[in-house]
C-alpha positions in Angstrom: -15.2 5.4 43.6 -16.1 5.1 47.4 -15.2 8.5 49.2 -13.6 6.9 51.8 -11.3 5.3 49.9 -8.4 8.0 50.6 -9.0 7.4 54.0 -7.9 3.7 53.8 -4.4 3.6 54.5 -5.3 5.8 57.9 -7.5 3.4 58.8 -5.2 0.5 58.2 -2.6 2.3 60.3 -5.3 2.5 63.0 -7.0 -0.8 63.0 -4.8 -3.4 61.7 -1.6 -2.6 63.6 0.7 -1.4 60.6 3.3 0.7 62.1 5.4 3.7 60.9 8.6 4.4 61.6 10.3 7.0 63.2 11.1 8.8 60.4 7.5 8.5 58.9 6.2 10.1 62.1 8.3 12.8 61.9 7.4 13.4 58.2 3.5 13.4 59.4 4.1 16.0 62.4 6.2 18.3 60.6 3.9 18.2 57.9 0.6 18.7 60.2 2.4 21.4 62.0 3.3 23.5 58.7 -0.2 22.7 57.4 -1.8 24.2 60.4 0.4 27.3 60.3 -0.5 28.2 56.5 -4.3 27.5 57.8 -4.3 29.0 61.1 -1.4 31.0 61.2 1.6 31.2 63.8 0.0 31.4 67.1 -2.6 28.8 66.9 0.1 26.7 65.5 2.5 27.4 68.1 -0.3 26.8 70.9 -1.4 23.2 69.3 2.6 22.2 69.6 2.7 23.4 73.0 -0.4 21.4 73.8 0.7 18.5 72.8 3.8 18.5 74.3 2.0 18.8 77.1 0.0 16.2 76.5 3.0 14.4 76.1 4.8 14.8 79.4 1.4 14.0 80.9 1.2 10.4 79.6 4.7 10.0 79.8 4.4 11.0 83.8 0.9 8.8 83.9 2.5 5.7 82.4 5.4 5.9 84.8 8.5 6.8 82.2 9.6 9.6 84.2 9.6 10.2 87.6 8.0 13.6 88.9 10.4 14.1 91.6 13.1 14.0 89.7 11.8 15.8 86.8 10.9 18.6 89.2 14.3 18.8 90.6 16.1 19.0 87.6 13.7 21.9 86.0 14.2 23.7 89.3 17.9 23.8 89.2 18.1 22.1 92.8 21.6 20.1 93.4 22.6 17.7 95.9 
């Protein structure tokens, strides 16, 4: 048996364009996410969720979804 074989499916999700759904994804994060608690414990868990939520709202701001004006204006509380 090849030892990459278990890595298969990963790398058909990468290369050949199969696609999860929404509910898949959730299942993989929330699965990483407790897996990294019982390795790493709470705080490194908590800081690689925050980090990628940051890395988040930086693409999201980088491919244009959300406007930074705006976004700034309703985290500071400011109306007009």
């Amino acid at each position: 048996m090849s030892p990459l074989l278990p890595l298969v499916p990963a790398m058909r999700l990468l290369n050949l364009g199969v696609l999860m759904n929404r509910s898949q994804f959730g299942f993989a994060v929330g699965f990483a996410v407790a897996a990294l608690w019982a390795v790493a414990g709470f705080l490194v868990m908590v800081a690689a969720v925050v980090a990628g939520l940051i890395g988040w709202g930086a693409v999201g701001l980088l491919d244009g979804r959300w406007n930074a004006g705006e976004l700034w204006t309703r985290l500071s509380g400011e109306r007009h």
